[in-house]
Every structure is written in structure tokens, then in C-alpha cells.
N, C-alpha and C positions, 0 to 999 in steps of 0.2 A: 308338378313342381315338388322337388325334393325338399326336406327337413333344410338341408342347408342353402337351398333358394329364397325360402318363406325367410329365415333368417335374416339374410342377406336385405330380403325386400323387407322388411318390418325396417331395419335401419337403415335403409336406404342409398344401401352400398349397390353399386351396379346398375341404377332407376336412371333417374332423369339426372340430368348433366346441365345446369343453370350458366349461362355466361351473361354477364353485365358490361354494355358498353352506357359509359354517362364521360363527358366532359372532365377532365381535370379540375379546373376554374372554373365557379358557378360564380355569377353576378348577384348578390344581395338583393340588391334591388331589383332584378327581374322577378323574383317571389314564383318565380318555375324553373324547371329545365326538362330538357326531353332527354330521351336515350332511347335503346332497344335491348332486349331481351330473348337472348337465343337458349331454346331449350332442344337438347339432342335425348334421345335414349337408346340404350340396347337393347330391351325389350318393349311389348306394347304396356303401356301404363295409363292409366287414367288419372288427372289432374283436375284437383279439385280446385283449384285457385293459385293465381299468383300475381304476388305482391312488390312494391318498390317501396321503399322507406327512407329519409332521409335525417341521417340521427345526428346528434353531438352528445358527445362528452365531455362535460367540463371537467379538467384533471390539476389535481395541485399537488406538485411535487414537495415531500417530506422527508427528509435526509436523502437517503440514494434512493426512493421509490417515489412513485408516482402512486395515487389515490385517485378512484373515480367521483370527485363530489356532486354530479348529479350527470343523468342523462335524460335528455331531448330526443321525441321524436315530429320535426319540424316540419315534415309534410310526409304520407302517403298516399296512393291512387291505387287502388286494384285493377291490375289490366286485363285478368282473364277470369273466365270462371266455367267450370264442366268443360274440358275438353279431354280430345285421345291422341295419344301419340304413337306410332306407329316405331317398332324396330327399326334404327338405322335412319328415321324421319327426324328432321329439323326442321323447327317451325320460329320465325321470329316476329318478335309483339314492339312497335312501337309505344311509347306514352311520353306523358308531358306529363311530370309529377309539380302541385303548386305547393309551396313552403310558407309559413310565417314566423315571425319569431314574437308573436301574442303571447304567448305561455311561460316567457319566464321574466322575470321581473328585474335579476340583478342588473343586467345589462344596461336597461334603460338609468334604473338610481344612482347607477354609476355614472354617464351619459349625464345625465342632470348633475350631478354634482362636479362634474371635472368641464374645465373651459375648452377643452379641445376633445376629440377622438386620440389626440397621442398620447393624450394625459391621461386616460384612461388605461389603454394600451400598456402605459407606465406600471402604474399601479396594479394591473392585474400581473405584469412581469415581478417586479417586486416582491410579491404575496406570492409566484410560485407556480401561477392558476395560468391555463393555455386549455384551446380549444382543441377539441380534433372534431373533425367531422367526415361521415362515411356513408355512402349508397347502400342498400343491402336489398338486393331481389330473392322472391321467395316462393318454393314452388313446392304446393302441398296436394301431394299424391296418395291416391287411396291406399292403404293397406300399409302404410308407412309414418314409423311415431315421431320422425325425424324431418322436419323441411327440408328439398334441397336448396343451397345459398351460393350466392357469389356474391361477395362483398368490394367494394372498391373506395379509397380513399379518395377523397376530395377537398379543395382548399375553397372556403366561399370567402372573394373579394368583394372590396367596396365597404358602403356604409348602411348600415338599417335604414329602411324609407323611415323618414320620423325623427331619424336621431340628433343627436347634437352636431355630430361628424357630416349627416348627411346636410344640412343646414346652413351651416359652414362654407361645407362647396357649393351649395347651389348659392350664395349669396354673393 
């Protein structure tokens, strides 16, 4: 392996090739989703893990720019671990990643203080503040300082099991 191979394979130019298939629409209340995970490469590479993550960021817009005020990582599952991949081989990894939304707090005080889910919805519009939320698979390869990634945008529908919204409809 040449000076500019090693290169190449330290950042992870030319390795493994991550594709993410997940659903557009996750259900809230399901607190999972499945997808698959195809990993191709052009040479033999050894993979040390890889990963499904499922994040938000809460962003609130301030004159023309958007600000990230906090990020969520709301479920992960590690689907593989030690394997090899063979030149020109494609190998695909089912999983079911489960999610919660335990760990952040404004959500619910807001929920508690507003008599609906639109009311809330209101207020977070208002103030600027919107969700985005995104899949991120991750495959980490020996010899390489760089994960490779597929990232994929998703909208999670519905209501928090728990919440005021979700309470609402079920009544």
C-alpha cells in the first residue's frame, strides 16, 4: 500500500460505503423503528462496529440564522461488531433501534403548562424554536480516524406516550 493509499485509508476516502434505509415517518409512540444498513467497499477492510443513532436538534431561529440550542441523542443500538468485508462484497444488517424521549425535560413543562399539544406547538413557533430530527448510521473501520456515515432526515409523528397531547386523544 502506497503513501497515498494509507492516506486515503486514514480518512476514509475509498473504505466502506454506509447506505441507511429508515422510514421517513416514525410513530412517537412506537418508541422503535427498524431499518437496514448496507455496507459496500472497494477494498478488504475490517470493521470494528457499527452504529444507528437517532438525534434531534432543537434549533431557534435568530434574525436570518438558525442556532442549534441543544442536541438529543434519543435512541441508539449497535448492530455489528468485528467483522470483514471483502472487495466489491455487500453485506446488509437489519435492526430495530428503540428511542425515548426521558432525557429532556422542556418538552414535558411545556406539555404541563399548555391545555393542548397545539398550544404548545404555538408557543414553541412563536419563540422561533423547531425540531429537526435525523437517523445517522456509523461504521468504524480499523485504520481510519474518520467513521463512515449515512445520514437520513426524518419527521417523528404523533404524540409522546405520557404527554398532554397524547391524553387528549386517547380520552
Amino acid at each position: 500500500m502506497g503513501l497515498f493509499d494509507k492516506l486515503k485509508q486514514v480518512v476514509g476516502i475509498g473504505g466502506v460505503k454506509v447506505t441507511l434505509t429508515v422510514p421517513s415517518a416514525i410513530q412517537k409512540s412506537a418508541l422503535n423503528f427498524s431499518g437496514t444498513v448496507t455496507l459496500t467497499s472497494k477494498s478488504d477492510q475490517h470493521i470494528k462496529q457499527v452504529t444507528v443513532n437517532l438525534e434531534e436538534r432543537r434549533l431557534k431561529k435568530s434574525g436570518g440564522t438558525e442556532q442549534i440550542l441543544k442536541e438529543y441523542t434519543l435512541g441508539n443500538v449497535e448492530i455489528a461488531k468485528e467483522m470483514d468485508i471483502k472487495a466489491g462484497e455487500t453485506k446488509t444488517i437489519e435492526f430495530t433501534c428503540s428511542f425515548n424521549f426521558d432525557h429532556y425535560e422542556w418538552s414535558r413543562k411545556r406539555e404541563e403548562q399548555s391545555a393542548t399539544e397545539g398550544v404548545r406547538k404555538l408557543g414553541s413557533f412563536l419563540d422561533g424554536e423547531r425540531s429537526v430530527y435525523s437517523v445517522t448510521a456509523a461504521a468504524f473501520v480499523k485504520g481510519t480516524a474518520l467513521a463512515s456515515t449515512d445520514v437520513e432526515a426524518v419527521t417523528l409523528v404523533g404524540n409522546i406516550p405520557g404527554s398532554v397531547g397524547d391524553m387528549i386523544e386517547k380520552a
